[in-house]
Backbone as CSV, one residue per row, in Angstrom:
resi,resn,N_x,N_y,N_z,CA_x,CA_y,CA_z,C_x,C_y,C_z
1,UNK,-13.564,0.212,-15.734,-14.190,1.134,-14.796,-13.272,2.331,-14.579
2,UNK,-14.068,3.588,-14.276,-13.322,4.419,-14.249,-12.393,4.518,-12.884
3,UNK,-11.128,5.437,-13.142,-10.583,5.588,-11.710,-10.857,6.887,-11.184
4,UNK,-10.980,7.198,-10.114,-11.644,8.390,-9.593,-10.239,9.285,-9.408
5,UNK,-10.296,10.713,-10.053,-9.588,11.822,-9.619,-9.168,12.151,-8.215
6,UNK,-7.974,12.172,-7.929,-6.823,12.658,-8.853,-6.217,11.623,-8.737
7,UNK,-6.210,10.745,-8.607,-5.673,8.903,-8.955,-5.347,8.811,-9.828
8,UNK,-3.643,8.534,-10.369,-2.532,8.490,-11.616,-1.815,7.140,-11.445
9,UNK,-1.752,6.529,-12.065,-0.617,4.975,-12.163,0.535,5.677,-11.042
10,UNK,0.793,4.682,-10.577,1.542,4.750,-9.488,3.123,5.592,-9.776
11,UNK,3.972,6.002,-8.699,4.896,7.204,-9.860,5.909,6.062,-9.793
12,UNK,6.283,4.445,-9.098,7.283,4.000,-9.231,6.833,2.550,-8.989
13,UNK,6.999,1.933,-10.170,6.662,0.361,-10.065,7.902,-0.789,-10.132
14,UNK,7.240,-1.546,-9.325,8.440,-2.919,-8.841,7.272,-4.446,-10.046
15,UNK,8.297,-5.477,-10.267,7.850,-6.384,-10.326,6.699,-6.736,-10.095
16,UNK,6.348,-6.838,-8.673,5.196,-7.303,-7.575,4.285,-6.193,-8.079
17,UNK,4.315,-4.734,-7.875,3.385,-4.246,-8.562,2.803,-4.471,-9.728
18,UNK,3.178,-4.561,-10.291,3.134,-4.669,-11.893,2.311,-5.862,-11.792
19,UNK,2.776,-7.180,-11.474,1.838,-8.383,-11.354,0.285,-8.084,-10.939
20,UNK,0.660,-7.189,-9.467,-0.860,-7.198,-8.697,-1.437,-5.762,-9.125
21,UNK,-1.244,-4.842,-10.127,-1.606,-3.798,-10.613,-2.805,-4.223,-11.623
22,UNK,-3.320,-2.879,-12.438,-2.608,-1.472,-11.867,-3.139,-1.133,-10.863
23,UNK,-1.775,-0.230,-10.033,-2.003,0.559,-9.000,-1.713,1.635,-9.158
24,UNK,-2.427,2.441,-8.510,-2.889,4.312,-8.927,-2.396,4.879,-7.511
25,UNK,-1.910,5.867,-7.217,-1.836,7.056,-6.267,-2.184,8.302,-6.382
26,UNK,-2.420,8.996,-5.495,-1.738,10.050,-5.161,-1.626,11.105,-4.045
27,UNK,-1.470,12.132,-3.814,-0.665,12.802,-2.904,0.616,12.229,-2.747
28,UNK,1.393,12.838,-1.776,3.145,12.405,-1.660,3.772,12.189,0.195
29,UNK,4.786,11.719,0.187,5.160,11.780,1.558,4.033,11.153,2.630
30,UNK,4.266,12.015,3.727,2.659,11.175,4.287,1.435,11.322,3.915
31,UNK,1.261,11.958,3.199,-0.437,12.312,2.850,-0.370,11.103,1.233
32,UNK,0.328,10.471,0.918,0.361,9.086,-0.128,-1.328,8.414,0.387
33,UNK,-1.898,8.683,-0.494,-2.900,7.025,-1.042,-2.704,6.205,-1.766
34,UNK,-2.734,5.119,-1.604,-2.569,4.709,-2.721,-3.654,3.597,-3.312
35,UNK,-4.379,3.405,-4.203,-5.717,2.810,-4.832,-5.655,1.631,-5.860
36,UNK,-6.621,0.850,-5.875,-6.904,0.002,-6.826,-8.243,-0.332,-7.005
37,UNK,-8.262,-0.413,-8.173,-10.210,-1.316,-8.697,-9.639,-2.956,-8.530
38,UNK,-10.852,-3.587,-7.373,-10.746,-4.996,-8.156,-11.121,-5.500,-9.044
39,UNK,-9.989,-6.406,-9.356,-10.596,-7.355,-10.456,-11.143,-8.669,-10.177
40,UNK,-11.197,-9.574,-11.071,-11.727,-10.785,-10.810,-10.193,-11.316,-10.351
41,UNK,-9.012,-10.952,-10.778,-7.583,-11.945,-10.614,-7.519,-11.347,-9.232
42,UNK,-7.866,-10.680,-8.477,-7.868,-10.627,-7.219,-8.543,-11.069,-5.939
43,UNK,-9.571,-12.121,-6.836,-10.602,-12.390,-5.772,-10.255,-13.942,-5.506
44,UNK,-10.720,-14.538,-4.659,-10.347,-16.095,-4.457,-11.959,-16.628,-4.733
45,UNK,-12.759,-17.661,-4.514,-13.434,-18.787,-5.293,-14.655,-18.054,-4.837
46,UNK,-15.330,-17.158,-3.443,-15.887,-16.662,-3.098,-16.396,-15.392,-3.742
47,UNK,-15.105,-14.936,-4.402,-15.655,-13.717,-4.825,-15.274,-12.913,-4.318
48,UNK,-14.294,-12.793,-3.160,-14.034,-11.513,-2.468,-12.161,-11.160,-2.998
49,UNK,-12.220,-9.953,-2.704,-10.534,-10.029,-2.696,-9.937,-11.014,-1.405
50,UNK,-9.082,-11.344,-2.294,-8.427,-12.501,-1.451,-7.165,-11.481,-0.023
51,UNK,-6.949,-12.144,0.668,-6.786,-11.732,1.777,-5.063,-10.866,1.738
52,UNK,-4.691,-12.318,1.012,-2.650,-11.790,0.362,-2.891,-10.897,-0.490
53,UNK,-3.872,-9.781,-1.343,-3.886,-9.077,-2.350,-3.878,-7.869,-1.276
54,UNK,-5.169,-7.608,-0.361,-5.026,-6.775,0.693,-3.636,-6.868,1.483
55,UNK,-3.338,-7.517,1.902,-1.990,-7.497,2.842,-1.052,-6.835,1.626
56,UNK,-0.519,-7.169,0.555,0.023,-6.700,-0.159,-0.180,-5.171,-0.630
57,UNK,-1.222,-4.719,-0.707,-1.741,-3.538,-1.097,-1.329,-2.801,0.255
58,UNK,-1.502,-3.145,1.639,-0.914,-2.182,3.003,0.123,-2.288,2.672
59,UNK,1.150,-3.343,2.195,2.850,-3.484,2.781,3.435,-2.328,1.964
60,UNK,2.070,-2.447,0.425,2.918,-1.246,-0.482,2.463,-0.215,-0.103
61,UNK,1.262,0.462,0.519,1.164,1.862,1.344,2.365,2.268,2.295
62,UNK,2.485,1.341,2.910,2.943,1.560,4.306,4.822,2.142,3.923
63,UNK,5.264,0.750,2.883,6.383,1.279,2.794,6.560,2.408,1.763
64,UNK,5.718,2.598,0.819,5.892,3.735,-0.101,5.729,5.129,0.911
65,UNK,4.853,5.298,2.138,4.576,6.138,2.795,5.756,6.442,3.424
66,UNK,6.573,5.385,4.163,7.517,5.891,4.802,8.760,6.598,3.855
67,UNK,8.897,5.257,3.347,10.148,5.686,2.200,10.478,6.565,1.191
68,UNK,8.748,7.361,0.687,8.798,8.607,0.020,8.482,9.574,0.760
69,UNK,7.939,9.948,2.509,8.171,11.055,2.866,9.482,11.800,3.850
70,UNK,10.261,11.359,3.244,11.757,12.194,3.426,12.183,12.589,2.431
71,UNK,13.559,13.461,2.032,14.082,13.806,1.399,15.534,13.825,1.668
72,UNK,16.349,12.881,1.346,15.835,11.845,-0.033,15.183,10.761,0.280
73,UNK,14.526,10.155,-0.477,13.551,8.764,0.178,14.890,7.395,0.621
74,UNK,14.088,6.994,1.824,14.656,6.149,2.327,14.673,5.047,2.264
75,UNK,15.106,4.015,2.798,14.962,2.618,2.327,14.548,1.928,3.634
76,UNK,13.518,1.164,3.113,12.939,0.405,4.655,12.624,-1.253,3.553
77,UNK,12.530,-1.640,4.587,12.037,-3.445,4.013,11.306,-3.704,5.377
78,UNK,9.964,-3.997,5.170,9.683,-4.736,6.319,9.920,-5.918,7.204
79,UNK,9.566,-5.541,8.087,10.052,-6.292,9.401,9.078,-7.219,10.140
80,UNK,7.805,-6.815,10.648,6.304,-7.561,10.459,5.779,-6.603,10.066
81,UNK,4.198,-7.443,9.754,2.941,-6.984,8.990,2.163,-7.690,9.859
82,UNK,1.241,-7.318,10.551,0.479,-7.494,11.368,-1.356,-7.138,10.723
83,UNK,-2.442,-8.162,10.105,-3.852,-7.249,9.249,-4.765,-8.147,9.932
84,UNK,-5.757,-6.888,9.908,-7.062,-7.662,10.849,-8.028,-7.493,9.417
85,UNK,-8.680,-8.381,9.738,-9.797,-8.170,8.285,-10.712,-7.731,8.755
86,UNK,-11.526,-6.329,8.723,-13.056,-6.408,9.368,-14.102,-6.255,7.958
87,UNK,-13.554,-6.564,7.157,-14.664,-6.436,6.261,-14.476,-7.346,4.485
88,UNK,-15.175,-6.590,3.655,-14.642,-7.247,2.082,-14.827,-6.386,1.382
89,UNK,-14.195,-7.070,-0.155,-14.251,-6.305,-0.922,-14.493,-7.067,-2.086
90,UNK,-15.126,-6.939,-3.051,-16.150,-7.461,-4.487,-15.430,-7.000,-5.481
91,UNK,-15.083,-7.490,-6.791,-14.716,-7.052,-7.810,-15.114,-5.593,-8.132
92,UNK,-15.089,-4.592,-8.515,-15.247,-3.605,-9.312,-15.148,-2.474,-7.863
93,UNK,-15.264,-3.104,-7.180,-15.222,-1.752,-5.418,-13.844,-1.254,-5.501
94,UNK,-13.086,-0.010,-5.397,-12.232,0.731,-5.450,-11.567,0.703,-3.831
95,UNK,-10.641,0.388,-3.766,-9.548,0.213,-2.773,-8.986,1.424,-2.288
96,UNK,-8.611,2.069,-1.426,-7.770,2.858,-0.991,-7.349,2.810,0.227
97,UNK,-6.036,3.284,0.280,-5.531,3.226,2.004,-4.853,4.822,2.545
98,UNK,-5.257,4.169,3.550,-4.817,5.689,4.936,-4.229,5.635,5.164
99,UNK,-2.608,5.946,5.525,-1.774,5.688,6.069,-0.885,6.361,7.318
100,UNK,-0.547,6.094,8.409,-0.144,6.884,9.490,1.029,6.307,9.949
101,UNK,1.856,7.232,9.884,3.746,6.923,9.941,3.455,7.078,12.263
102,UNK,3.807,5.943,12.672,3.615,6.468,14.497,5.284,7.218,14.765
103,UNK,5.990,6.532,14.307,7.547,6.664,14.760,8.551,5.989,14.127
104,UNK,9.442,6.781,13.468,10.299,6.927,12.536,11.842,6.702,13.151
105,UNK,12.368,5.958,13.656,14.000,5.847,14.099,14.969,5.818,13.227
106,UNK,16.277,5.369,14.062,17.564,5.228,12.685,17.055,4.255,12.420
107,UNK,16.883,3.104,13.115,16.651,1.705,12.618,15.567,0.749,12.077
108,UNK,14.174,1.462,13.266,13.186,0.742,12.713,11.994,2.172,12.562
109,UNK,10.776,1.867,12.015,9.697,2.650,11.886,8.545,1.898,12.066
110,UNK,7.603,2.884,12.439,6.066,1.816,12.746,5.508,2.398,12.414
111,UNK,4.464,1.824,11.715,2.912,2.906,10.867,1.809,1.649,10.549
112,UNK,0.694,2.180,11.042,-0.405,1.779,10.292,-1.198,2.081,9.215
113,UNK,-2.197,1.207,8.708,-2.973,1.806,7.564,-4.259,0.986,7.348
114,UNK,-4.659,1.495,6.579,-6.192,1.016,7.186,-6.359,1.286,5.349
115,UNK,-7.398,-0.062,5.306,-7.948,-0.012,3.287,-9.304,0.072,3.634
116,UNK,-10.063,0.999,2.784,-11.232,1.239,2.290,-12.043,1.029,1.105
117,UNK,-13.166,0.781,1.263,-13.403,0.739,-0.155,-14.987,1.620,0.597
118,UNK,-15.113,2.623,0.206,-15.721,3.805,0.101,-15.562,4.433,1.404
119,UNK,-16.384,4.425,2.542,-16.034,4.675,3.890,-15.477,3.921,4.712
120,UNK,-16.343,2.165,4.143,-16.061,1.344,4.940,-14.469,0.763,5.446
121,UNK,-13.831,0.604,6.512,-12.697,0.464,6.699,-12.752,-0.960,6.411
122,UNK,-11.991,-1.938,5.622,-12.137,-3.486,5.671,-10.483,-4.056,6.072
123,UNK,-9.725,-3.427,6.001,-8.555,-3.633,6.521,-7.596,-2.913,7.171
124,UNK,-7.160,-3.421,8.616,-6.831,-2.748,9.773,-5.209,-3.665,9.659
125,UNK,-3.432,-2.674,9.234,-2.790,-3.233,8.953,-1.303,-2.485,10.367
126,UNK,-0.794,-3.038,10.201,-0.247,-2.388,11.347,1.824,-3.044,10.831
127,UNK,2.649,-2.382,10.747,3.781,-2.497,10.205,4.950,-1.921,10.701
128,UNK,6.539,-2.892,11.211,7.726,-2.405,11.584,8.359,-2.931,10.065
129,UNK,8.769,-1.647,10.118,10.217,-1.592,9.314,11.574,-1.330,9.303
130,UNK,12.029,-1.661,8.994,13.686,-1.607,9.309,14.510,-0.668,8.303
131,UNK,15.316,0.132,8.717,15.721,0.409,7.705,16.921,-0.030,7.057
132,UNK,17.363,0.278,5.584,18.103,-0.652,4.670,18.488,0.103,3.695
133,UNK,19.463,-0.012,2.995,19.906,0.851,1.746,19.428,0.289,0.724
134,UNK,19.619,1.026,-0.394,18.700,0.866,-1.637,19.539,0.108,-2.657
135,UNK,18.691,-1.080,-3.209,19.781,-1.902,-3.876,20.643,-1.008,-4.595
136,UNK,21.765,-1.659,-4.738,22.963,-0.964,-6.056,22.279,-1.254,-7.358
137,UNK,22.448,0.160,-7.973,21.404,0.244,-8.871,20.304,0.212,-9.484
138,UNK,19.613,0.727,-8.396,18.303,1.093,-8.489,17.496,2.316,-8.384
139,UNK,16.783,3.005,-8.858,16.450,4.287,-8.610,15.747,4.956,-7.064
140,UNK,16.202,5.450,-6.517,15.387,5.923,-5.356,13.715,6.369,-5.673
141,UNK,13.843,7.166,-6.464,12.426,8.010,-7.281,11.622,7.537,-8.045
């Protein structure tokens, strides 16, 4: 299925991505979306995306949002993840999330984000992060 414009493979992939990919973005800093098509490896016996694929898909908005809109990007690891489910999502429905940075400290940060799959909002995610330095040897970018 196609991916909808201007949606590009993500600009920096981890492990965990890679497993639960592909994942597509774009814009930068706070204005970051970031998207996915489901698949069938994302759904549980029902048919829907399974609930840890969504939670996973906010933790990576939330922290790619914080951590790529500074300069230089920062390092956060979360702290809780807090997701309300109000809705679902079906194989082939296109994912995207909103993301809103509330407050940014030395130590911790809080932002929510919310996943869509067209208007409908189906996940309401809410996230503290801490901040943390970036492993030794690893790329910031």
């Amino acid at each position: 299925m196609a991916i909808p414009p201007p949606f590009q493979p993500i600009f920096r992939v981890s492990p965990v991505i890679e497993m639960l990919g592909p994942v597509y973005s774009h814009g930068s800093g706070l204005d970051l979306v970031v998207g996915m098509r489901a698949e069938q490896k994302h759904c549980n016996l029902r048919g829907h995306v399974h609930g840890g694929v969504l939670a996973t898909l906010a933790d990576i908005a939330l922290g790619y949002t914080l951590a790529f809109s500074s300069d230089p990007p920062a390092g956060y690891v979360t702290a809780s993840l807090s997701i309300d489910y109000a809705g679902q999502a079906r194989v082939g429905d296109w994912l995207e999330t909103r993301t809103d940075v509330q407050r940014r400290g030395n130590r911790l940060a809080f932002a929510n984000c919310y996943i869509l799959v067209g208007e409908q909002r189906i996940v309401r995610a809410s996230g503290v992060f801490m901040a943390a330095e970036w492993p030794a040897g690893s790329a910031k970018g």
